[in-house]
VOVEXDREN-263094 format. One record per residue: x, y, z of N, C-alpha, C in turn; residue number from 1; residue in three letters. Coordinates in pm, whole numbers, always signed. Example, Ala and Ser with C-alpha at 12.3 -4.5 7.8 and 13.67 -1.06 7.14 Angstrom:
! residues 2
R    n.u    n.v    n.w   ca.u   ca.v   ca.w    c.u    c.v    c.w palum domi
R  +1319   -569   +780  +1230   -450   +780  +1320   -330   +780     1  Ala
R  +1285   -225   +708  +1367   -106   +714  +1290     +3   +787     2  Ser
END
This chain:
! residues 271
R    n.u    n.v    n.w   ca.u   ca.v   ca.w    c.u    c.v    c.w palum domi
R  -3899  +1426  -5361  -3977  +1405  -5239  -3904  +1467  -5120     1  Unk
R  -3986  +1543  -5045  -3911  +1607  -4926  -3896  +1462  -4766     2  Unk
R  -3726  +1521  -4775  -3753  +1420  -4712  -3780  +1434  -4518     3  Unk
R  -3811  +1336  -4436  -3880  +1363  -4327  -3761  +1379  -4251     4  Unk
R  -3772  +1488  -4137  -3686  +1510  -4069  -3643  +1407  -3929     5  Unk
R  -3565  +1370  -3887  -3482  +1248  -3783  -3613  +1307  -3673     6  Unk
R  -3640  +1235  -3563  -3696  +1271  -3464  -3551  +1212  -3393     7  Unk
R  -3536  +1320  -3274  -3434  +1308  -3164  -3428  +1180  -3104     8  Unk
R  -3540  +1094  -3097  -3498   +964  -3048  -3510   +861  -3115     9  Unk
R  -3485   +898  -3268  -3433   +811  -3382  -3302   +764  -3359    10  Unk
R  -3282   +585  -3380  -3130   +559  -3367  -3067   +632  -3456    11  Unk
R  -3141   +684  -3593  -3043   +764  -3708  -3004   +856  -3616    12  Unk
R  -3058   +918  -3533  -2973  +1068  -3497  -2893  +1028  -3362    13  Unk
R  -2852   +907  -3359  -2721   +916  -3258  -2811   +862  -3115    14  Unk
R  -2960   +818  -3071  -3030   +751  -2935  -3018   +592  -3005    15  Unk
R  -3067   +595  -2844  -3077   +430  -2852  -3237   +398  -2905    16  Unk
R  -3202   +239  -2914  -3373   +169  -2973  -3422   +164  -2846    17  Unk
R  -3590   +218  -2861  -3662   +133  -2754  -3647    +29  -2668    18  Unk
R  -3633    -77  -2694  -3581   -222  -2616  -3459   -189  -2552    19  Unk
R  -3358   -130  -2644  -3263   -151  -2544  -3257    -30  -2429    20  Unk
R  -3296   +102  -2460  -3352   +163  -2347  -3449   +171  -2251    21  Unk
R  -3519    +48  -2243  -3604    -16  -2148  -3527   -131  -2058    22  Unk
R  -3464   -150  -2139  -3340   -301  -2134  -3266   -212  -1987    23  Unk
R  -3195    -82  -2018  -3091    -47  -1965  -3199    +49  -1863    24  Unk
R  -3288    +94  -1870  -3323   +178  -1761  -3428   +105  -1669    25  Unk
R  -3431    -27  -1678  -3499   -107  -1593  -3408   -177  -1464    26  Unk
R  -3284   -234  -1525  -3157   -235  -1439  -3129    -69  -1350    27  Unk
R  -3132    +16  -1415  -3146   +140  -1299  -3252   +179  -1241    28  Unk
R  -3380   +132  -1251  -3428   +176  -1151  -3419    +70  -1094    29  Unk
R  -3399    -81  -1012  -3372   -188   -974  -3299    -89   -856    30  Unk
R  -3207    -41   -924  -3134    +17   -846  -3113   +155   -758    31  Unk
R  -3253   +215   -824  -3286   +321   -757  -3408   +320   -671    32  Unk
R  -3462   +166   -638  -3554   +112   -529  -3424    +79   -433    33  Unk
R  -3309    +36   -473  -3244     +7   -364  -3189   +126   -290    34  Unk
R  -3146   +246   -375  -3076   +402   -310  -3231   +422   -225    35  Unk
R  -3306   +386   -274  -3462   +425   -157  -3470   +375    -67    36  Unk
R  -3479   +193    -26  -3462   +169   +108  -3325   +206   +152    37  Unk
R  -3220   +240   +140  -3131   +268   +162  -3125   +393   +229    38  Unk
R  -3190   +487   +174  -3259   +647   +221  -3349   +635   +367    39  Unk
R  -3400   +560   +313  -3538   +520   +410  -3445   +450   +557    40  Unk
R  -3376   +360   +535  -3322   +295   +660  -3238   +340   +720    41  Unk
R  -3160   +479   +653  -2998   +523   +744  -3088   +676   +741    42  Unk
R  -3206   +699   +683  -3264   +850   +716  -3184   +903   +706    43  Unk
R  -3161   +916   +554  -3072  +1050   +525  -3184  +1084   +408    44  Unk
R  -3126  +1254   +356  -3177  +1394   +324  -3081  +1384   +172    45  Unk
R  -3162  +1400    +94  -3079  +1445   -104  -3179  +1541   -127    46  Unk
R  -3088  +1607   -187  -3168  +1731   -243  -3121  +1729   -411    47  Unk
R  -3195  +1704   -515  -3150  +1691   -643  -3236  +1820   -724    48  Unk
R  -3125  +1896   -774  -3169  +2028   -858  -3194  +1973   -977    49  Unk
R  -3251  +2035  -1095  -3236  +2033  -1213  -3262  +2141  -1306    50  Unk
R  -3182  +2181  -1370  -3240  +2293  -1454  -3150  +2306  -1592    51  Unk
R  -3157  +2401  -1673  -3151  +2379  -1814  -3221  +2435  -1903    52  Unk
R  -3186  +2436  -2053  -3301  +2538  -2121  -3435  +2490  -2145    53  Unk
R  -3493  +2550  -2192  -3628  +2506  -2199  -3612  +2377  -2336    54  Unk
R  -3698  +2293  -2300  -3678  +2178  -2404  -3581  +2111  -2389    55  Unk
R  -3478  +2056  -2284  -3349  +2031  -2244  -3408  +1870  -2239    56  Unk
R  -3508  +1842  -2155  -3528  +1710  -2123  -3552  +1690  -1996    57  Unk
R  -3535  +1800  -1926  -3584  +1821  -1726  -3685  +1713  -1691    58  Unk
R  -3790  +1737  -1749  -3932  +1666  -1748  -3941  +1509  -1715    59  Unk
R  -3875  +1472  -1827  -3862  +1329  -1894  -3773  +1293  -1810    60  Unk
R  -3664  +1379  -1808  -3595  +1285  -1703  -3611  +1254  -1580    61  Unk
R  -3675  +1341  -1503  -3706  +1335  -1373  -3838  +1242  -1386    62  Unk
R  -3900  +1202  -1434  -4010  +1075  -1472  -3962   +949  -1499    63  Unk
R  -3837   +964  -1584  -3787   +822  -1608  -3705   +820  -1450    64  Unk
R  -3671   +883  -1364  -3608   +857  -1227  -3718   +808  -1160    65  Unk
R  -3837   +838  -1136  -3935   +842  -1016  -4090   +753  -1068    66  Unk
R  -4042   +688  -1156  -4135   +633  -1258  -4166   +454  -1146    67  Unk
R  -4016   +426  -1084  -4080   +284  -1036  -4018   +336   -876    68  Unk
R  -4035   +456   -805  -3988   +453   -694  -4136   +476   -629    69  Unk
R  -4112   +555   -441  -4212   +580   -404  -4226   +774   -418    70  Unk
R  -4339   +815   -453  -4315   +917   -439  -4328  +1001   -282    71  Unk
R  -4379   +936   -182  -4333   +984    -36  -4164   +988    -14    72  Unk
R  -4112   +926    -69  -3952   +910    -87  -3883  +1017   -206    73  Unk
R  -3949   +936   -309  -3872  +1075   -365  -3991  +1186   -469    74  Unk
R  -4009  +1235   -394  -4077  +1416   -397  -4006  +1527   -517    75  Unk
R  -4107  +1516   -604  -4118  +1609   -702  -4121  +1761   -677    76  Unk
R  -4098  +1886   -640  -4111  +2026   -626  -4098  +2088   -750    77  Unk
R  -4196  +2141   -805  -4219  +2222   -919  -4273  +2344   -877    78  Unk
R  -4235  +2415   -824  -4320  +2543   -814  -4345  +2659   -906    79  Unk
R  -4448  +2667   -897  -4528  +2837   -969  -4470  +2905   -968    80  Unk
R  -4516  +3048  -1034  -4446  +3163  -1046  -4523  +3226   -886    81  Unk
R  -4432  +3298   -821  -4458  +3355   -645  -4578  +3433   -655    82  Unk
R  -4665  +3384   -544  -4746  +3498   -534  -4698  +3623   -506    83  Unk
R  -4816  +3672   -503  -4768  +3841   -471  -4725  +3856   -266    84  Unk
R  -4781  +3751   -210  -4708  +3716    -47  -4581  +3668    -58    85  Unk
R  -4546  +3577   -127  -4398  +3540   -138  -4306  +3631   -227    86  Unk
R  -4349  +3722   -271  -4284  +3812   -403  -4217  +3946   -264    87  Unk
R  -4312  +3952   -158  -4215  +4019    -15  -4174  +3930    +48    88  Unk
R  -4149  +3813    +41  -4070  +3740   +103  -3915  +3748   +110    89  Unk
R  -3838  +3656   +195  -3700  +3622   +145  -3679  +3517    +70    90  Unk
R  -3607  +3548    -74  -3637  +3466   -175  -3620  +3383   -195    91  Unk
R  -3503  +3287   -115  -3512  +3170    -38  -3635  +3085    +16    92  Unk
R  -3709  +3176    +69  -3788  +3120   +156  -3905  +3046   +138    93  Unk
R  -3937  +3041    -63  -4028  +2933    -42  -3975  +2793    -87    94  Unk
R  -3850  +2823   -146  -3752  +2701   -132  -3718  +2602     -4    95  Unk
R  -3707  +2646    +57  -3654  +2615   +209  -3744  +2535   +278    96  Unk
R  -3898  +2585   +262  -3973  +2459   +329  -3980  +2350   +260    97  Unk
R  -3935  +2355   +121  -3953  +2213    +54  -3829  +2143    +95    98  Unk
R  -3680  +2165   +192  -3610  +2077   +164  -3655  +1920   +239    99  Unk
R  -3552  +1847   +214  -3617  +1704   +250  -3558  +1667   +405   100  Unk
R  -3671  +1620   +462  -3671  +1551   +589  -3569  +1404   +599   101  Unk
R  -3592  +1363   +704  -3459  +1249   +688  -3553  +1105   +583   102  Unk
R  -3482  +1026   +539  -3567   +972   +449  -3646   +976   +326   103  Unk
R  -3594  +1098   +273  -3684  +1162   +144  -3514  +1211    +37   104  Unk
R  -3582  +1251    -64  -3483  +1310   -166  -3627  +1361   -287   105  Unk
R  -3582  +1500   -277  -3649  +1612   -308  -3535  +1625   -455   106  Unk
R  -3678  +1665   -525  -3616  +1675   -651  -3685  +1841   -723   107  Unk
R  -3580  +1881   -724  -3647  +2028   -788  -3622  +2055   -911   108  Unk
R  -3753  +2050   -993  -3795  +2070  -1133  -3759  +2220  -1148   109  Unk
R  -3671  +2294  -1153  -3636  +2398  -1126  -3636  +2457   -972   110  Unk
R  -3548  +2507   -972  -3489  +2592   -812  -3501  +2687   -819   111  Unk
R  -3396  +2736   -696  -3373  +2876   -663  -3285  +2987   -814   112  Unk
R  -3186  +2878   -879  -3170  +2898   -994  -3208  +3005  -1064   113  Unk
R  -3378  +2974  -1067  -3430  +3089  -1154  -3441  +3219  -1157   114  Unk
R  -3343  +3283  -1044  -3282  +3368  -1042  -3200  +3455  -1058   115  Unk
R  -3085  +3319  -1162  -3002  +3322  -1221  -3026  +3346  -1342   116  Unk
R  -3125  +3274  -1398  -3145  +3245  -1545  -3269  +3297  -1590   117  Unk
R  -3385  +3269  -1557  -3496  +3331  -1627  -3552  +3445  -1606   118  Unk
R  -3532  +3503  -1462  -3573  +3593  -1341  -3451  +3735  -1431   119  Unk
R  -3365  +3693  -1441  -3223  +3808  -1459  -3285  +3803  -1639   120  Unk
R  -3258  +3675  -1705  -3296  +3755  -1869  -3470  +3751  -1893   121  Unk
R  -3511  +3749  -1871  -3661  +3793  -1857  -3708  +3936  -1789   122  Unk
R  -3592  +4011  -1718  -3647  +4158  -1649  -3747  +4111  -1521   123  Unk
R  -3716  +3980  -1412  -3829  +3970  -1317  -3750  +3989  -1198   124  Unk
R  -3621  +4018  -1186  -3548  +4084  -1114  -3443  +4201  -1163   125  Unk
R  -3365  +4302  -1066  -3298  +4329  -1120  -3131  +4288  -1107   126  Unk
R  -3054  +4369  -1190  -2917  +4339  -1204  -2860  +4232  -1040   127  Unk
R  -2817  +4378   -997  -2854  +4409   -847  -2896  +4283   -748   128  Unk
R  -2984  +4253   -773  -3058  +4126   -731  -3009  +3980   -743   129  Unk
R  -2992  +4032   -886  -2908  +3889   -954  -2778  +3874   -881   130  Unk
R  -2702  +3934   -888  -2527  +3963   -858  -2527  +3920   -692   131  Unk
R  -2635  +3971   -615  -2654  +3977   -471  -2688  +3805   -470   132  Unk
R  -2772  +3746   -533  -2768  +3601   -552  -2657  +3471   -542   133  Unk
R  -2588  +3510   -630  -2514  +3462   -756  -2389  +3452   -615   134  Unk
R  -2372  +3573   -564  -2273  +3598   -425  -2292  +3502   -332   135  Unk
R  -2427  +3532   -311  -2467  +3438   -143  -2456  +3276   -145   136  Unk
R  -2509  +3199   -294  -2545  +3102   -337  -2421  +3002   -249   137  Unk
R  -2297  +3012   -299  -2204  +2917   -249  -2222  +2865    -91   138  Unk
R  -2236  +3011    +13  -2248  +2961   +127  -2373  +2914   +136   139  Unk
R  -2501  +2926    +91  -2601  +2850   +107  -2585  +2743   +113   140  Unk
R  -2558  +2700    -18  -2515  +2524    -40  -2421  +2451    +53   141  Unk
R  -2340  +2535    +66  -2219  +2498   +153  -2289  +2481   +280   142  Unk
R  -2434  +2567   +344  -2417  +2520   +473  -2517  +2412   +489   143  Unk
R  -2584  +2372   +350  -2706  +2264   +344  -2572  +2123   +347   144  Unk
R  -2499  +2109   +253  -2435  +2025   +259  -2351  +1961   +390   145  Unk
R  -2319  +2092   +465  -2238  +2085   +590  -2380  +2046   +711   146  Unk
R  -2495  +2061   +668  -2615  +2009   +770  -2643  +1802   +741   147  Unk
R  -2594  +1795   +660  -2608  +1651   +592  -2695  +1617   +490   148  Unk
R  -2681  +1762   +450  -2807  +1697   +291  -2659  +1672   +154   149  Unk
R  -2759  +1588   +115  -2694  +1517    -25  -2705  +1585   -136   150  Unk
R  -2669  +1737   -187  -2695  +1788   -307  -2632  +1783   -423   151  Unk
R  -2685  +1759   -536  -2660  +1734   -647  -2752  +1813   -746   152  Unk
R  -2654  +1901   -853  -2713  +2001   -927  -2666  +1940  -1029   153  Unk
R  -2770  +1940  -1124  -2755  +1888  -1228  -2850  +2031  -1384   154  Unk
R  -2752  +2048  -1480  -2787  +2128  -1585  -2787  +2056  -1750   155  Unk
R  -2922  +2035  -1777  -2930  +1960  -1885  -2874  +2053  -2031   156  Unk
R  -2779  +2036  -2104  -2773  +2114  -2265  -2808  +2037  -2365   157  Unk
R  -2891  +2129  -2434  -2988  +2084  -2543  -2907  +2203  -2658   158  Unk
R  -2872  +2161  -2800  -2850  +2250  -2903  -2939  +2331  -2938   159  Unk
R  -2900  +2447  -3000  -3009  +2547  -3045  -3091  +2480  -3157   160  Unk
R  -3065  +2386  -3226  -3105  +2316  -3354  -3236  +2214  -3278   161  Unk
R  -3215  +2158  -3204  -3256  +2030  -3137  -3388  +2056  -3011   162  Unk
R  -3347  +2219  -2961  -3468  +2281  -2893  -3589  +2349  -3000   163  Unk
R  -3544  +2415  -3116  -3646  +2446  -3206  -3735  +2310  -3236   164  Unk
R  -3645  +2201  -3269  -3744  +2065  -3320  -3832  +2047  -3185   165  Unk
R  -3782  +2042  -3079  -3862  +2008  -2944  -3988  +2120  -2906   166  Unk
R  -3973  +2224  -2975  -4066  +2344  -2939  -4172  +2341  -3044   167  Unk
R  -4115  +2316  -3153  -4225  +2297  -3282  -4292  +2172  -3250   168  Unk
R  -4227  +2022  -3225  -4325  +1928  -3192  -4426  +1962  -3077   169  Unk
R  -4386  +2035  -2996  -4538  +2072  -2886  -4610  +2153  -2948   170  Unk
R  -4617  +2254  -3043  -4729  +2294  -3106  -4766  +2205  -3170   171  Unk
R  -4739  +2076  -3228  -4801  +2034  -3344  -4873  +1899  -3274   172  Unk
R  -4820  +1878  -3134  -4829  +1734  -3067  -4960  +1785  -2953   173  Unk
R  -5060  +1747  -2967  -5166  +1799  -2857  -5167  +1736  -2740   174  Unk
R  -5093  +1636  -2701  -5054  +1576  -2599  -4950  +1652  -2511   175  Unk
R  -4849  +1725  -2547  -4732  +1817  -2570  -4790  +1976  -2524   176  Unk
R  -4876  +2010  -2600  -4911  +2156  -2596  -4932  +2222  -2463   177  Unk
R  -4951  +2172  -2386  -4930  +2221  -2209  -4778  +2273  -2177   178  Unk
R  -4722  +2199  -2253  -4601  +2191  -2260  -4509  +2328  -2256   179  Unk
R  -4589  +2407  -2367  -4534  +2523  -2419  -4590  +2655  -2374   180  Unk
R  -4535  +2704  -2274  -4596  +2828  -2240  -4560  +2936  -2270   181  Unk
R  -4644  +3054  -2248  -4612  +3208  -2268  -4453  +3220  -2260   182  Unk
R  -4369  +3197  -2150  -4244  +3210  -2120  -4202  +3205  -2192   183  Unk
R  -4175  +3017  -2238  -4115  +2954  -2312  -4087  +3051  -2476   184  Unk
R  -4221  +3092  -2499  -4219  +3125  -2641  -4123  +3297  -2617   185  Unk
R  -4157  +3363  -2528  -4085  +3461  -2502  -3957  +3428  -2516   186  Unk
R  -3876  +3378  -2410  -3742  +3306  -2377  -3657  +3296  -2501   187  Unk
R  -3740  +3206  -2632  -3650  +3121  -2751  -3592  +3250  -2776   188  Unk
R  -3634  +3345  -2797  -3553  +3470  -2900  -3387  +3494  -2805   189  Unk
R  -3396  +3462  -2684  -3243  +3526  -2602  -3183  +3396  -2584   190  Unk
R  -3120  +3309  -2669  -3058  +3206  -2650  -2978  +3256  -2645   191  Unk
R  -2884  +3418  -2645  -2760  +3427  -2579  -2756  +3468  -2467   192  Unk
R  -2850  +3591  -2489  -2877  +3597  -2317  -2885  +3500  -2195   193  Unk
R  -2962  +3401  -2250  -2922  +3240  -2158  -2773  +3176  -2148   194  Unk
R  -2742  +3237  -2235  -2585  +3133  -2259  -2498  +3199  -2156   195  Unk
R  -2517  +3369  -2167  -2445  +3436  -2038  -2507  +3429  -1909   196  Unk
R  -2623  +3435  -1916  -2613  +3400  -1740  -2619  +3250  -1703   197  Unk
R  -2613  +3198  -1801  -2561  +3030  -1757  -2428  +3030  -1732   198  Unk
R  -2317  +3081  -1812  -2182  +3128  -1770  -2142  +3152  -1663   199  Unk
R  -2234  +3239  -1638  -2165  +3289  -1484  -2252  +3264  -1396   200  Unk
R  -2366  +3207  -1426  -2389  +3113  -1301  -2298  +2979  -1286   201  Unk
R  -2237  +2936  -1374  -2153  +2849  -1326  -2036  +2897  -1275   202  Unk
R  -1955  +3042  -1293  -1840  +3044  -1291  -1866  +3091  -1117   203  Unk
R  -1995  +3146  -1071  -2009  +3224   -941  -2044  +3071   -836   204  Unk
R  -2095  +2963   -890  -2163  +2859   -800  -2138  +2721   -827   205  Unk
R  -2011  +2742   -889  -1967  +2570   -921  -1852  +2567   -831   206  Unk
R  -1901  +2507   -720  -1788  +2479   -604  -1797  +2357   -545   207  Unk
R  -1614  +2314   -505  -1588  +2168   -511  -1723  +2105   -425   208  Unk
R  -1835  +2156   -307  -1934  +2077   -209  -2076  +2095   -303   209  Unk
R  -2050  +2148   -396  -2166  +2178   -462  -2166  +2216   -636   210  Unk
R  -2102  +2133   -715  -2030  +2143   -830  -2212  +2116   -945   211  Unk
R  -2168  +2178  -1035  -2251  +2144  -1174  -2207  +2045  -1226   212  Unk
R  -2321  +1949  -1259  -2308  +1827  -1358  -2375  +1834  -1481   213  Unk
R  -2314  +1841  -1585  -2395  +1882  -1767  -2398  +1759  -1748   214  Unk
R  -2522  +1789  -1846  -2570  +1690  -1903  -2581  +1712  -2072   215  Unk
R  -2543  +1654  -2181  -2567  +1622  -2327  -2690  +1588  -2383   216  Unk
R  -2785  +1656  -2368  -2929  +1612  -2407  -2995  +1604  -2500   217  Unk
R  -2970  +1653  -2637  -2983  +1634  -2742  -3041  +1491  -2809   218  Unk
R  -2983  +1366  -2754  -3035  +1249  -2741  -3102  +1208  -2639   219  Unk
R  -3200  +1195  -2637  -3293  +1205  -2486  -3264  +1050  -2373   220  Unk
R  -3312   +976  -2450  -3270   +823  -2392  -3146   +800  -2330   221  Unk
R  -3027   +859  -2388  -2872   +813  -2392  -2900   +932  -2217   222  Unk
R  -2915  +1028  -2266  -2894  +1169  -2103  -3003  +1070  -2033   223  Unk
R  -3123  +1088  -2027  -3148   +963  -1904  -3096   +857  -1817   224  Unk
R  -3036   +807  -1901  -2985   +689  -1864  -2836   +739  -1793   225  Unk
R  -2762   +827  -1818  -2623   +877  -1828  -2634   +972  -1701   226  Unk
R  -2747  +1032  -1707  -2806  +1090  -1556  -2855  +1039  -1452   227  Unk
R  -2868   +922  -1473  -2946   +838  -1373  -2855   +728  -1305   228  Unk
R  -2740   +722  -1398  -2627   +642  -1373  -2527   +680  -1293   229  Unk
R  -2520   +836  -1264  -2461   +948  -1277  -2507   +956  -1142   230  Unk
R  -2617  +1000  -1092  -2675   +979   -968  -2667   +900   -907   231  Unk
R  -2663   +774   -907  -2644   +668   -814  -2510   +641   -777   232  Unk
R  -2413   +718   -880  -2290   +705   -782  -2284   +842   -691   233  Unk
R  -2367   +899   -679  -2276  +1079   -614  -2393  +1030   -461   234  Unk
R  -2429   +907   -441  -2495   +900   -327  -2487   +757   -287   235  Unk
R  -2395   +717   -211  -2366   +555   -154  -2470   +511    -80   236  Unk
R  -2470   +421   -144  -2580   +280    -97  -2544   +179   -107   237  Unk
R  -2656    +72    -20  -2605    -49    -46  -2713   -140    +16   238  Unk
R  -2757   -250    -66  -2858   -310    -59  -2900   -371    +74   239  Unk
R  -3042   -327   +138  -3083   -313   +222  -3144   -473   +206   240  Unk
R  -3087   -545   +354  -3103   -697   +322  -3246   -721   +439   241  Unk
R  -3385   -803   +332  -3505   -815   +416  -3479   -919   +559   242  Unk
R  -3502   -876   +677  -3470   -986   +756  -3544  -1125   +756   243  Unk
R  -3654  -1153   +680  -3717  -1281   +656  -3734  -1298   +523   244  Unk
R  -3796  -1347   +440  -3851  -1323   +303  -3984  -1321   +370   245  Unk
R  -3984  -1229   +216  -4172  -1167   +218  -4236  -1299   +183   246  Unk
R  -4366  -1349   +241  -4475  -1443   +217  -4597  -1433   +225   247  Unk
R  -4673  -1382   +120  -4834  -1337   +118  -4913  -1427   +261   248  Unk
R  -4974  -1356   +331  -5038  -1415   +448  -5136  -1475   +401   249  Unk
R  -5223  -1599   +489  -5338  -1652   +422  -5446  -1509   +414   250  Unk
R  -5553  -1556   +334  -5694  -1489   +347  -5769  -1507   +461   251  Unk
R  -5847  -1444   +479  -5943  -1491   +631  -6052  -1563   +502   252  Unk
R  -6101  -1661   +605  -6216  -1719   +590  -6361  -1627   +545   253  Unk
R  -6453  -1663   +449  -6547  -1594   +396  -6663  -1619   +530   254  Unk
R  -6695  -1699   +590  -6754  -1681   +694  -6923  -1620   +696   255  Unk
R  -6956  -1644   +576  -7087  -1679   +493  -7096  -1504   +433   256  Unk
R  -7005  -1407   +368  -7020  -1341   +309  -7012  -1344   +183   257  Unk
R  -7117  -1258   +121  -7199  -1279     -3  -7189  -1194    -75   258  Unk
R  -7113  -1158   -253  -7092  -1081   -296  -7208   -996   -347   259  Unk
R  -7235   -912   -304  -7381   -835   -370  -7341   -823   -534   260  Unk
R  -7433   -855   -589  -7464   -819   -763  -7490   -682   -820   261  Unk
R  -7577   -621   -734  -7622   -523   -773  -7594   -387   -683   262  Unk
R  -7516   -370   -586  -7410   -236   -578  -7352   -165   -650   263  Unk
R  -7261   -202   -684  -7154   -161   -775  -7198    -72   -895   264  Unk
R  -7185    +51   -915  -7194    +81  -1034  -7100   +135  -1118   265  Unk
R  -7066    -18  -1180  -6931    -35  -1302  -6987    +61  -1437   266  Unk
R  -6831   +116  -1454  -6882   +195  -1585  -6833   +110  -1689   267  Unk
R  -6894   +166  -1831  -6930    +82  -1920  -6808    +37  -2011   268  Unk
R  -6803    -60  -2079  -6627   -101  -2115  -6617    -16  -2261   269  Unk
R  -6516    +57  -2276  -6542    +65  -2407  -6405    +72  -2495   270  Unk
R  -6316     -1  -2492  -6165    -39  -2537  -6192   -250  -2490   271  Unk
END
């Protein structure tokens, strides 16, 4: 009998059980409502990168972060591939209007990055381009950080073994299949080509105000949790105390209003 292969968030392959990763990522977000009023009341600015290979866990993780917060607070940025107006732009520049105002923490589902990595081994820039990047990047960061934003770059690694299982389950998972785009399927063949300009994008932009944080992703649950844990220390907080307790106010009086019967048009139950 052939036997069935581990799914990645099988305890056999090294994750945690359900329960207890609900157990443990319910205590962090507890605590990532508190880094929010905390944001919210001293109005300060985080800027959280993320990037990584395709199938790394980007997705998931940035969902299990923003899953019990507000999203006026903390702001998702995923952007498209540039129009052909921003493609004469400065390439910065459609980055830049997304950073975060005082009170927010902006989270980028991919960055400027992709300049480094998919833009340089994909042929959507050239050499040239890349290198001219890769140069400027440090003082960028350096002068966002020196303005009072909170940045934190974070790079998820996924094994070459462990991204094939993650790429084959989205063809086979129709829930998933959005999942997998033209790129993506392009991309799998240069997993070295990724490995070098991941190299030296770290060796050109890992500096002490603006350092890379790996992440081990292969086990999806365990990097969630390990990233999220991970985050709440690289940004001090501290529990924002209510000046009264909250107490549901009375109702107003019905004052002879009458629920109409026949308004409403409820759709039909069918679960």
């Amino acid at each position: 009998m052939k036997k069935k292969k581990p799914k990645s968030d099988d305890v056999s392959s090294g994750d945690l059980k359900g329960k207890e990763y609900d157990k443990q990522l319910s205590k962090l977000h507890v605590e990532l409502v508190k880094l929010q009023e905390w944001v919210k009341a001293k109005g300060l600015r985080a800027c959280i990168v993320f990037e990584g290979r395709d199938g790394a866990g980007k997705g998931g993780t940035i969902k299990a972060i923003t899953d019990r917060v507000s999203p006026r607070v903390f702001r998702v940025v995923a952007l498209p591939a540039p129009t052909e107006r921003e493609k004469t732009q400065m390439y910065l520049q459609r980055y830049v209007r997304h950073m975060p105002a005082a009170g927010e923490v902006v989270i980028f589902d991919r960055s400027w990055y992709n300049r480094a990595g998919v833009e340089r081994v994909m042929g959507f820039c050239t050499e040239e381009q890349a290198k001219r990047f890769l140069s400027l990047m440090p003082a960028f960061e350096k002068l966002l950080v020196e303005d009072g934003i909170h940045l934190v770059k974070y790079w998820l690694e996924v094994s070459m073994e462990e991204q094939t299982r993650r790429l084959e389950d989205r063809i086979d998972d129709g829930r998933k299949i959005w999942k997998l785009s033209p790129m993506d399927l392009d991309s799998y063949g240069h997993w070295y080509d990724y490995s070098r300009a991941r190299d030296e994008m770290f060796h050109k932009t890992d500096t002490p105000w603006a350092p890379w944080h790996v992440v081990k992703s292969d086990h999806k649950r365990r990097a969630r949790l390990n990233l999220i844990s991970h985050l709440l220390q690289q940004i001090p907080y501290k529990s924002v105390k209510q000046k009264e307790k909250i107490v549901l106010p009375k109702r107003q009086k019905r004052h002879g209003y009458t629920e109409p019967t026949d308004l409403f048009k409820y759709i039909k139950g069918k679960y």
